[in-house]
C-alpha positions in Angstrom: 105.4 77.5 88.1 107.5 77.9 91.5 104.4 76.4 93.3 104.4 73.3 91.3 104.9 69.9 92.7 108.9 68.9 91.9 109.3 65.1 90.6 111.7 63.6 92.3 114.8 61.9 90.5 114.7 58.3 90.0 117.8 56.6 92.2 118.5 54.1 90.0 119.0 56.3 87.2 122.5 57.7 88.1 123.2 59.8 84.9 120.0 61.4 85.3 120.6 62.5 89.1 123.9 63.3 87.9 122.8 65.7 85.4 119.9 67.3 87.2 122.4 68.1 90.2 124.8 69.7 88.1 122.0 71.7 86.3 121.0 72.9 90.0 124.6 74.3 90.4 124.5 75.7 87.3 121.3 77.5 87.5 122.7 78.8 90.7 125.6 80.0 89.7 123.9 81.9 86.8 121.7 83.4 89.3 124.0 84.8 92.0 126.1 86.3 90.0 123.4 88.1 87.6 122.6 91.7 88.0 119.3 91.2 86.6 116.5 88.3 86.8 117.2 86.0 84.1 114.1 84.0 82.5 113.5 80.0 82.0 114.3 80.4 78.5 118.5 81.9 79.1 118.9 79.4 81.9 117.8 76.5 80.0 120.6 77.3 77.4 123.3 76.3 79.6 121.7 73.1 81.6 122.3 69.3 80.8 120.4 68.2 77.9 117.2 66.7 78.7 116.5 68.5 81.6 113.4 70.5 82.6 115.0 73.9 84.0 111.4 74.6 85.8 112.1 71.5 87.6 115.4 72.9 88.5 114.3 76.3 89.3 111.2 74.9 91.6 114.0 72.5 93.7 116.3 75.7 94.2 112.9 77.9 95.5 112.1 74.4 97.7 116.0 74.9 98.9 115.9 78.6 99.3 112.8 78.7 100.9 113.5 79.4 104.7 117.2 81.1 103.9 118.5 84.1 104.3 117.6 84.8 100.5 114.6 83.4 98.5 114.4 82.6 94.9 111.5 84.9 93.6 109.8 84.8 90.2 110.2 88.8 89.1 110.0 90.8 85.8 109.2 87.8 83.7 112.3 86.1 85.1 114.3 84.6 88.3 116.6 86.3 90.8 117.3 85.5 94.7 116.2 88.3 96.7 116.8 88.7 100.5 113.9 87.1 102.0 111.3 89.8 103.2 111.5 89.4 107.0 115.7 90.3 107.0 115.4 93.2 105.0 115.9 95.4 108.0 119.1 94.2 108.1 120.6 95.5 105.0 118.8 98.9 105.4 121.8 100.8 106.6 124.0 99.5 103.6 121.5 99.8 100.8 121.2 102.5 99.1 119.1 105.8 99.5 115.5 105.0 98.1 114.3 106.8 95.1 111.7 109.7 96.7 109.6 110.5 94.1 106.9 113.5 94.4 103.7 113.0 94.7 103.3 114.1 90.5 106.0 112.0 89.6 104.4 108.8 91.4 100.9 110.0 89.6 102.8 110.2 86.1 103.8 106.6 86.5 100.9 105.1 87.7 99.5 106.8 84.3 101.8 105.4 82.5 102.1 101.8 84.0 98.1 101.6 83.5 97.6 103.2 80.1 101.2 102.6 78.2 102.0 103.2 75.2 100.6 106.5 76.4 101.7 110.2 75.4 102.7 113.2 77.6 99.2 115.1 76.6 97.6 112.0 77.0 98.7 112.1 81.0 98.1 115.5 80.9 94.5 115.3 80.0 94.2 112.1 82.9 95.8 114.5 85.5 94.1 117.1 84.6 97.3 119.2 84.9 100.7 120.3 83.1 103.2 117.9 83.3 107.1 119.0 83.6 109.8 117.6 81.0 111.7 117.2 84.0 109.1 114.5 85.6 109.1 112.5 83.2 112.9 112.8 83.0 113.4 111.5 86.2 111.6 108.3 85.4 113.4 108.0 82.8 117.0 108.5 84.5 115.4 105.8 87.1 115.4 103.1 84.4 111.4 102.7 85.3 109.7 104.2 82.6 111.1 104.0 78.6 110.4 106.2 75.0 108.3 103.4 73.1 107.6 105.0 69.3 105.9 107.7 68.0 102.2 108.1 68.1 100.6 108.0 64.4 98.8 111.5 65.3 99.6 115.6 64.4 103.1 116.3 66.0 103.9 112.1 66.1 104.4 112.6 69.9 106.5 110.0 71.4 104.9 107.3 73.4 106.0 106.1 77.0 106.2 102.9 78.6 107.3 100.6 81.4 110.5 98.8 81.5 111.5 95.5 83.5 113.6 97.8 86.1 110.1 98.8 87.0 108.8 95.3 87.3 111.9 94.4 89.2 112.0 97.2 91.4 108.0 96.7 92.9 108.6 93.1 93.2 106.4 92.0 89.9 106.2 89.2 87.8 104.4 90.6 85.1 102.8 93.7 84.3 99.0 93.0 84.9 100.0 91.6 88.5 99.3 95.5 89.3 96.4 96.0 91.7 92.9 96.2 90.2 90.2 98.5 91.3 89.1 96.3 93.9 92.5 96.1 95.5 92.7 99.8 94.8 90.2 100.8 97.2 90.9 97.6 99.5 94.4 99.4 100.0 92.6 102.7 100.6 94.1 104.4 97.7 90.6 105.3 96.2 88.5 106.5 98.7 84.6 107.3 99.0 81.9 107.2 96.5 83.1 106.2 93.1 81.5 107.6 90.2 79.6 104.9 88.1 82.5 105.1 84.6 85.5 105.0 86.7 87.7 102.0 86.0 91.4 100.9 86.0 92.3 99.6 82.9 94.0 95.9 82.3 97.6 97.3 81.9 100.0 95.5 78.8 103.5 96.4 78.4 104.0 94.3 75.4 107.1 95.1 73.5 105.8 95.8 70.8 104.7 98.6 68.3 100.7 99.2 68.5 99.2 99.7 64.9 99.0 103.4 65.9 102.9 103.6 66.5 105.8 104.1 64.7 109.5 103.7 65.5 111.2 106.2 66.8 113.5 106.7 64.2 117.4 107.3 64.8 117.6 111.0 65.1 115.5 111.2 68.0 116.3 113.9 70.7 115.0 113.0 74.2 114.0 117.1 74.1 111.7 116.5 70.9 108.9 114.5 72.5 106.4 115.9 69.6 104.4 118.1 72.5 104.9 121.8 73.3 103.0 123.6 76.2 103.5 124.7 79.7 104.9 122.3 81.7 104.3 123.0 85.7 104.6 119.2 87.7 
């Protein structure tokens, strides 16, 4: 959508330029001061009737284009972001980055590709124990989210992605993650691969699988359905 042609507004037709420039203040406002990237669908709710909001949004990335900040498509939604060759800049003001270890970074990549998944279900991709306290972390970070219950002995809980994680690695949607090919383009998969490896198509849909059940409302984040040795 932010690539597409904008049509421009008809001069004659006053009330029509009238509306479609207040609509671009609007949008703009709604923007700026939102915390989080707001979609088509919330910003259309408070524009002129009659007007196309995409339109609106693609003149405001047109605008925003070569400024100091960008209007970028994120999370399923819209947000301006500082544009990417002035982020040096704000690196002495912004805060600390999240360092993650090296099994924390493994345990979300598991669970970005293979959501709704379950902790012995990362456990038996790993190959290792996983610690409560990893997938804690994730959790604290607003990146990773308790889904349902899997419809199996113990009713494990199932994890998930949330749109802080989209938001934070700059992506639109979910399946904009790399695929195999870009894997090992980036060098992240090096040497021979073995002919059954593959990266799954990842979906973060909302909703509960057929194999999944609610939570329920006396869940305790320390009851995640799994016992075992946890070790990273």
């Amino acid at each position: 959508m932010m690539g597409a042609a904008v049509e421009p507004i008809e001069e004659d037709d006053e009330g029509g330029a009238e509306a479609f420039a207040r609509a671009l203040r609007i949008v703009e406002a709604l923007l700026f001061a939102s915390a989080v990237p707001l979609s088509a669908e919330e910003l259309a709710r408070s524009v002129p009737a009659g007007i196309d909001v995409e339109q609106v949004l693609a003149r405001l990335a047109a605008a925003y284009a070569s400024r100091g900040v960008n209007l970028r498509q994120v999370a399923g939604g819209f947000a301006f972001r500082t544009a990417p060759d002035l982020g040096y800049l704000l690196a002495a003001e912004a805060e600390p980055p999240r360092k993650l270890s090296r099994a924390a970074l493994e345990v979300l990549a598991i669970i970005a590709y293979h959501q709704p998944v379950t902790r012995a279900e990362i456990e038996e991709i790993r190959g290792v124990a996983t610690a409560r306290g990893t997938l804690d972390i994730l959790l604290e970070a607003g990146w990773v989210r308790l889904r349902g219950r899997r419809r199996s002995p113990g009713r494990p809980v199932t994890y998930g992605t949330t749109p802080g994680f989209l938001d934070h690695f700059g992506l639109d949607r979910i399946d904009d993650l790399p695929g195999l090919d870009e894997l090992k383009g980036a060098g992240f998969i090096e040497g021979r691969l073995t002919r059954d490896l593959t990266v799954p198509v990842p979906d973060d849909d909302p909703g509960l699988r057929d194999d999944e059940d609610p939570l329920g409302d006396l869940f305790s984040p320390l009851d995640d359905g799994e016992g075992g040795s946890q070790q990273e």
